[in-house]
C-alpha positions, 0 to 999 in steps of 0.5 A, spaced: 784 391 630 778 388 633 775 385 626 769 384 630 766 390 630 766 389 622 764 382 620 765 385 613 773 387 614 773 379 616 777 378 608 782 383 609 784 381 615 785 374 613 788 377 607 793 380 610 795 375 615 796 370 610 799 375 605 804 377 611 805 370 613 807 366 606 810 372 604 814 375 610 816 372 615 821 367 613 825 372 609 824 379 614 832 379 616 835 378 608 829 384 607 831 389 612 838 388 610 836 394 604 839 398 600 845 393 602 841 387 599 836 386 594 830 389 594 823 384 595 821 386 589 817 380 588 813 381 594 811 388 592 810 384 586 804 379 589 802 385 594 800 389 588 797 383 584 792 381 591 790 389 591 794 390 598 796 397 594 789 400 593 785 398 599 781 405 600 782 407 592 776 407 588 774 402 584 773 405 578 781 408 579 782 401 580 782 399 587 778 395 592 774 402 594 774 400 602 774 405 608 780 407 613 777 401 617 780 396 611 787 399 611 788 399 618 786 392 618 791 391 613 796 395 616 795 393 623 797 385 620 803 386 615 807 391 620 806 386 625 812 382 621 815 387 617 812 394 617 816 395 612 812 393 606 807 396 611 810 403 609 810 402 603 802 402 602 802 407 607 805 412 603 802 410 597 795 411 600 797 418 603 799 420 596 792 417 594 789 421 599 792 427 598 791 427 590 782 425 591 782 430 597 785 434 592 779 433 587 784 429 583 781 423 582 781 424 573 788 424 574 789 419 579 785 414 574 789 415 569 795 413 572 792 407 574 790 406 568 797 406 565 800 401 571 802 395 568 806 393 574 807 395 582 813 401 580 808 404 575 801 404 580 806 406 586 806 413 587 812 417 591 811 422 596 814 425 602 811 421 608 815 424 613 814 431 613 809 437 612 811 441 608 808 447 612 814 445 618 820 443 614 819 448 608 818 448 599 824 448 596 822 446 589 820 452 585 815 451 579 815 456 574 809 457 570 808 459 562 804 458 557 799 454 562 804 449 564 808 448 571 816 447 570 819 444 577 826 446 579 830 444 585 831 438 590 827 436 595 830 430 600 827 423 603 821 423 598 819 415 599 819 410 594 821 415 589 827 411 587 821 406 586 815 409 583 813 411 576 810 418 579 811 422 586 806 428 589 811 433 591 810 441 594 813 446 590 812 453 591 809 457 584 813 464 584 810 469 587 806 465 591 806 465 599 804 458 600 805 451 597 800 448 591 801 440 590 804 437 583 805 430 580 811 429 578 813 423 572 819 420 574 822 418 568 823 424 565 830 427 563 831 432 569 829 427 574 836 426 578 836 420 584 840 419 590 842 413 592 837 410 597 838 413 603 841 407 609 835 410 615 834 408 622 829 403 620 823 400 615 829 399 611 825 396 605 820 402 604 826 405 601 826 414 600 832 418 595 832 425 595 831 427 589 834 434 584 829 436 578 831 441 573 826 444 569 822 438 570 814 438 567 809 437 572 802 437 572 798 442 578 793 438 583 787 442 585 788 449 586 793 453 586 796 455 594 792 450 597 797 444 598 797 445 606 789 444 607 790 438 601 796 435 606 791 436 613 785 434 610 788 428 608 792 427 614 787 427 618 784 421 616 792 417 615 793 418 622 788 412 624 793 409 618 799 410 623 796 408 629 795 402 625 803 400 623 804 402 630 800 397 634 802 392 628 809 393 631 806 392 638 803 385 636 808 382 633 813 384 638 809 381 643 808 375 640 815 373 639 816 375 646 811 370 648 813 365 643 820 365 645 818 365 653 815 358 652 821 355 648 827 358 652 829 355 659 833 357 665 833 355 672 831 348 669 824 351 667 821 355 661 823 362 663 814 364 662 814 361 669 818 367 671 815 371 675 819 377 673 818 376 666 810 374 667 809 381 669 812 384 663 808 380 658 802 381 662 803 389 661 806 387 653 799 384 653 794 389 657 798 395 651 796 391 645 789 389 647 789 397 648 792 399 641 787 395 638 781 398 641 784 405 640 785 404 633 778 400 632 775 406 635 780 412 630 778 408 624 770 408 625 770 416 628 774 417 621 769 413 617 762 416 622 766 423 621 764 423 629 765 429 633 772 432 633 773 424 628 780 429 626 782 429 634 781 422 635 785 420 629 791 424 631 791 423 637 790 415 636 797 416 632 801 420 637 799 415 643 801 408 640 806 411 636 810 413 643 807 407 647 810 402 640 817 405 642 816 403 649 813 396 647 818 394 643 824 395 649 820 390 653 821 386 648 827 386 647 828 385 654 823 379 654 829 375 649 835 377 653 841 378 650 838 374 644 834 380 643 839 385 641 841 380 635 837 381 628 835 373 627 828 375 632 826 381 629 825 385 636 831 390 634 828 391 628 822 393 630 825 398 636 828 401 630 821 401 626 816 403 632 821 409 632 822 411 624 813 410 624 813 417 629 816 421 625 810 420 619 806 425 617 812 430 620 815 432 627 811 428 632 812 435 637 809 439 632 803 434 631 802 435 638 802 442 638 797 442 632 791 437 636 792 443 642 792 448 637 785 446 633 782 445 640 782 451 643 780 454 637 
């Protein structure tokens, strides 16, 4: 992201850089081998003590109380080595989100208030889905002025992690979703094993079973799906961010690995062939950063059609990461097939990252959709 524009972003940037450098990049394989290998809890430990975990939550909740700009910058630098974490904090900001556009800060407050470490500020929440595509399968039950949730709902991130999750449940006898929070460790709260998925491996998801579990409303009832867009709205320029993280830290191992490695009796960068593929690697990066500078600032300045921006900033470098990240591959030769330099690792990640927010066919169809209306 272009911390130019903004001076003041000028301390997230390093903060995540460094972050992302002492804490990461030696140990990005051994993380990835989740749920097969330990969990980084130390690392989300340290992330959650430096605030990487409350950058846009107000500061009387606990939080740094930045802008969508200080997010991005954050996520833009942490997924540039692992986007894993960067899920991580995305996830748990989306639910965040959703719970202030909700007029849930009180609530929000209180938990926070009660965190005595990372897993108990964390809150879970189905980042890959919207619940208005995919459908509610939980059912609260209402009696006595309290909701009781019952049913399953699958892929909740974090839930195996967090103490609390935001979860869509349709309240009986009503056509639309409302928005609940859920303590997870009550008694009729069940958890799956984490679930081995195609990439973040260690921003870990489980499908979760409640029975009876008692849950408290967010905001008014039925009002779930205006909460999640109104929310989402604002966390594309946060998707868009991972994404153009993946693309720099591809690049910059292609270019490294360019410059070490010889064929010919010369390092391959003096060839012409792979020169080319780094220039464009390198004109795609410089385009990303642009766009995701100018989403985030549209976002904070609530500029025309800002929603629109956002959208359509994820939706691009999503699918432009994906394309990206196959040249890097390419760049390592065979060696970029191999789990030691991180670029299949960020082919699988770029690919996972589309997905956020919901069907990325379905998000397209939704930014014509409001245009025209």
């Amino acid at each position: 992201m272009l911390t130019t524009t903004k001076q003041e972003l000028k301390s997230f940037e390093d903060l995540a850089r460094s972050f992302a450098a002492k804490e990461l990049a030696a140990n990005r394989e051994e993380h990835d081998r989740y749920p097969f290998g330990p969990f980084f809890d130390d690392v989300l430990a340290r992330a959650y003590e430096v605030g990487l975990l409350g950058a846009t939550l107000p500061e009387d909740c606990g939080g740094i109380g930045q802008g969508i700009s200080a997010l991005c910058v954050i996520l833009e630098h942490i997924s540039a080595v692992d986007a894993s974490l960067g899920g991580i904090i995305f996830t748990n900001a989306f639910a965040q989100e959703i719970l202030l556009t909700a007029g849930g800060k009180e609530l929000l407050a209180g938990v926070m208030d009660k965190a005595a470490d990372a897993p108990s500020a964390l809150i879970a929440f189905p980042a890959f889905a919207n619940p208005s595509e995919t459908g509610v399968s939980l059912e609260a039950a209402k009696a006595n002025h309290v909701h009781r949730l019952s049913g399953g709902i699958d892929y909740v991130v974090l839930g195996g992690l967090a103490g609390h999750a935001l979860v869509p449940a349709r309240i009986k006898g009503q056509k639309n979703y409302s928005f609940f929070l859920v303590d997870l460790v009550h008694q009729g709260v069940a958890k799956s094993r984490p679930i081995f998925s195609l990439g973040l491996h260690a921003c870990p998801a489980v499908d979760l079973t409640l029975a009876g579990v008692e849950a408290k409303l967010i905001g008014k009832e039925g009002e779930g799906a205006q909460y999640f867009n109104q929310a989402a709205d604002r966390m594309h320029a946060a998707v868009a961010a991972i994404a153009c993280g993946i693309m720099k830290g591809s690049f910059q191992e292609a270019l490294d690995y360019s410059r070490q490695r010889f064929q010919g009796g010369r390092e391959i960068i003096n060839w012409s062939g792979l020169r080319m593929i780094l220039g464009q690697m390198a004109v795609q990066v410089k385009i990303a950063e642009m766009v995701v500078s100018e989403a985030a600032l549209a976002v904070e300045n609530q500029e025309p059609q800002w929603n629109l921006c956002s959208r359509a900033a994820a939706l691009h470098l999503s699918e432009l990461a994906c394309k990206l990240t196959t040249d890097g591959i390419q760049c390592l030769g065979g060696n970029g097939y191999m789990k030691d330099y991180g670029q299949e690792k960020r082919f699988r990640d770029a690919k996972h990252v589309q997905a956020f927010l919901g069907l990325a066919p379905m998000r397209k169809l939704s930014v014509i959709r409001d245009m025209l209306s």
